[in-house]
C-alpha positions as MATLAB code, in Angstrom:
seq = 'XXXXXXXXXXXXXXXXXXXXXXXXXXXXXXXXXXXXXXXXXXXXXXXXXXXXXXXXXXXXXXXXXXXXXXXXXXXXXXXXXXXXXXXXXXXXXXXXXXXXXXXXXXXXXXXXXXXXXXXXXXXXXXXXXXXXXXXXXXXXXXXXXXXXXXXXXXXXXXXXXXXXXXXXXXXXXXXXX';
ca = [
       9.700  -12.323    7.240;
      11.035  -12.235    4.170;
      13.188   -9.205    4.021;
      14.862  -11.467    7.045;
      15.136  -14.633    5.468;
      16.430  -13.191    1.982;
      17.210   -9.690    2.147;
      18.818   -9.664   -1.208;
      16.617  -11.635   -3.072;
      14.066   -9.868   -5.293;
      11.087   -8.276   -4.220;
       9.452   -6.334   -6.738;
      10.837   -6.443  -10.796;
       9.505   -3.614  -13.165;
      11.263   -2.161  -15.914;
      12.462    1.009  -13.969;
      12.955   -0.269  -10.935;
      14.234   -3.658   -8.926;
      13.377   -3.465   -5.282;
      15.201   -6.336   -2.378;
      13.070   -7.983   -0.106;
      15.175   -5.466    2.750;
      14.880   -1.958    0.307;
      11.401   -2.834    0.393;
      10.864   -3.469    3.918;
      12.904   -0.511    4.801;
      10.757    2.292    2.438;
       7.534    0.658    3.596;
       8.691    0.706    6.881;
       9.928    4.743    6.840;
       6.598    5.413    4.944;
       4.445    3.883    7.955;
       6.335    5.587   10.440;
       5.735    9.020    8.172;
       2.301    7.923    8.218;
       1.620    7.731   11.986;
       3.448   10.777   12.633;
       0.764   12.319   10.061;
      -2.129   11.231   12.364;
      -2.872    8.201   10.554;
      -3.716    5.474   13.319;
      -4.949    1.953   13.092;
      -8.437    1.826   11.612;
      -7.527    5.262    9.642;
      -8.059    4.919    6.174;
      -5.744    5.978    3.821;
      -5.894    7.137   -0.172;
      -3.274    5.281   -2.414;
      -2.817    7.053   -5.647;
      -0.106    5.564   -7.879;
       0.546    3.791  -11.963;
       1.476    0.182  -11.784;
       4.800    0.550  -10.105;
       7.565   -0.574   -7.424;
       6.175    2.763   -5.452;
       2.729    1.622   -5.667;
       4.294   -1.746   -3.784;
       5.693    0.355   -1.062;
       2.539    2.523   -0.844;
       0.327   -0.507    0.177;
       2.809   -2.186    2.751;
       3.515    1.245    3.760;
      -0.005    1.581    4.393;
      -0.856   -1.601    5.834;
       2.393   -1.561    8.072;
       0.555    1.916    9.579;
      -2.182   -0.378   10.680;
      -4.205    1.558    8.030;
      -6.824    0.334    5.616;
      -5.818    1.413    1.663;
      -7.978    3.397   -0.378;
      -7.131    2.485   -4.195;
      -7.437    5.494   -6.580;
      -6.751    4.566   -9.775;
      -5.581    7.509  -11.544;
      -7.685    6.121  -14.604;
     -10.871    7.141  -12.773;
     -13.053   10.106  -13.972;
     -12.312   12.961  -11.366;
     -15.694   13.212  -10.198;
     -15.113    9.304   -9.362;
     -12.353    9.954   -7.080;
     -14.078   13.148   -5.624;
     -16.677   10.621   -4.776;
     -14.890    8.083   -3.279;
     -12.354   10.514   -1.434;
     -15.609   11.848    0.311;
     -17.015    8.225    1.211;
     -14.268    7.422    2.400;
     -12.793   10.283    4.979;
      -8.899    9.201    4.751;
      -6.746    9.934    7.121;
      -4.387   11.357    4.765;
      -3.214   10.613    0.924;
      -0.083    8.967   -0.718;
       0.329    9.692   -4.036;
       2.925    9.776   -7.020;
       2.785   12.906   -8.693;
       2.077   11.771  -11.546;
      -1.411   10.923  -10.424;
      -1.709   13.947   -8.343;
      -3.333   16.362  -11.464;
      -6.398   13.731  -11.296;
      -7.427   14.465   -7.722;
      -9.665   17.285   -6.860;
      -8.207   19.395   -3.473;
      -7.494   17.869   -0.604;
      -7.271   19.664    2.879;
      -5.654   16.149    4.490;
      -1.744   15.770    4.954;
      -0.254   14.074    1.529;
       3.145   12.015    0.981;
       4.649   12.209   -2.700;
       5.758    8.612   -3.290;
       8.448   10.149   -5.731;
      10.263   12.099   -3.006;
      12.975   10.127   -1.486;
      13.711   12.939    0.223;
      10.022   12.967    2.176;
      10.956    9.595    4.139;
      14.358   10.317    4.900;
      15.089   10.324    9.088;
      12.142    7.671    9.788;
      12.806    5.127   11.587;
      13.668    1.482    9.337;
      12.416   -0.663   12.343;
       8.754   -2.395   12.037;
       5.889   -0.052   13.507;
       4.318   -3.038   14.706;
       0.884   -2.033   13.304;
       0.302   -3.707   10.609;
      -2.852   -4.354    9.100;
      -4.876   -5.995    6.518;
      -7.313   -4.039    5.230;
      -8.689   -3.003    1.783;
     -11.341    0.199    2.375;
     -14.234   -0.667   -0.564;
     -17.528    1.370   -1.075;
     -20.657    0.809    0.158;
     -22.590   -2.305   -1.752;
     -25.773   -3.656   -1.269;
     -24.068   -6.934    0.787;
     -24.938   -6.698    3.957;
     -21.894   -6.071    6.762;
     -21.342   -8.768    8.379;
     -22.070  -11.292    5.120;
     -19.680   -8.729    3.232;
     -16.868   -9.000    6.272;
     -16.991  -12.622    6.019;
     -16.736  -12.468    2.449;
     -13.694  -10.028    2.440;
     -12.288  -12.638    4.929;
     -12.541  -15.583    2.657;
     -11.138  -13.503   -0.151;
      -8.118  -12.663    1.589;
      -7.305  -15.931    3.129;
      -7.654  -17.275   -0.566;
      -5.231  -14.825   -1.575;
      -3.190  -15.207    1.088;
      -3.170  -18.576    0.366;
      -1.844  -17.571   -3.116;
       0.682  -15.388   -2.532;
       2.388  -17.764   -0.227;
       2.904  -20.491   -3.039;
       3.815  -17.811   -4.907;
       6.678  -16.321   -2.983;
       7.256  -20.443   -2.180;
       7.739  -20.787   -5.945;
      10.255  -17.559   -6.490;
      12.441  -18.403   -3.673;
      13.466  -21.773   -5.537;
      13.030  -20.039   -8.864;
      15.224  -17.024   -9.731;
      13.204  -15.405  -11.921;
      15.927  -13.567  -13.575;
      17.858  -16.663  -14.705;
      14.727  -19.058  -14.986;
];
């Protein structure tokens, strides 16, 4: 992985925040152990509700380590759009900042505040050797197994991309050009 190969190099760059290849690995890590000790197994689903940030990073490889599929709800979304798709969906449970908290109606499933540091502390920083990739999407008019093969081609594509991406930054410091 990685967090093995360059544990210092960066991971994630944002104005308030510089995550490592290992810091990352380690929170995502401690936030899929959380997770399973929550309930959440593979095949749960879980809600991801987060701005544009490092801790939106860590929420989806959090999530995905769990061997959960991710529920994105934007925080930009009418209310009555995430009531919606919190009820099609059935998650498992809900990570959220709390910044994005105020948007979602009330939830009777166990929650993780991304912002806590506090909340992961005490989990384990080992691999939960669940991980999954999985993106949970409403209902469409495509029919399963057509839409499964689709999602499949999509992420092979963008696996495909990120690879010569990450190939690109680790010969490219992206700090110093």
């Amino acid at each position: 992985s990685w967090a093995d190969r360059t544990p210092d190099a960066i991971a994630v760059l944002a104005p308030e925040e510089t995550l490592t290849y290992a810091e990352l690995d380690r929170r995502a890590n401690q936030l899929a152990h959380h997770l399973r000790t929550l309930g959440v197994t593979v095949d749960s689903r879980v809600g991801l509700s987060a701005e544009r940030s490092p801790a939106m990073i860590v929420g989806v490889l959090g999530i995905l380590k769990a061997g959960a599929a991710y529920v994105p709800l934007d925080p930009g979304y009418p209310p009555e759009r995430l009531a919606y798709m919190l009820g099609d969906c059935g998650p498992a449970a809900l990570v959220a900042q709390a910044c994005s908290r105020a948007q979602l109606p009330a939830l009777s499933m166990p929650s993780i505040d991304l912002d806590d540091a506090d909340a992961l502390q005490g989990q384990p920083l080992h691999d939960p050797d669940a991980a999954a990739l999985g993106l949970y999407m409403l209902a469409s008019d495509v029919p399963p197994l057509k839409r499964a093969q689709e999602d499949l081609r999509f992420a092979a594509v963008q696996l495909q991309h990120d690879a010569r991406r990450l190939e690109f930054l680790a010969h490219h410091d992206p700090l110093t050009g």
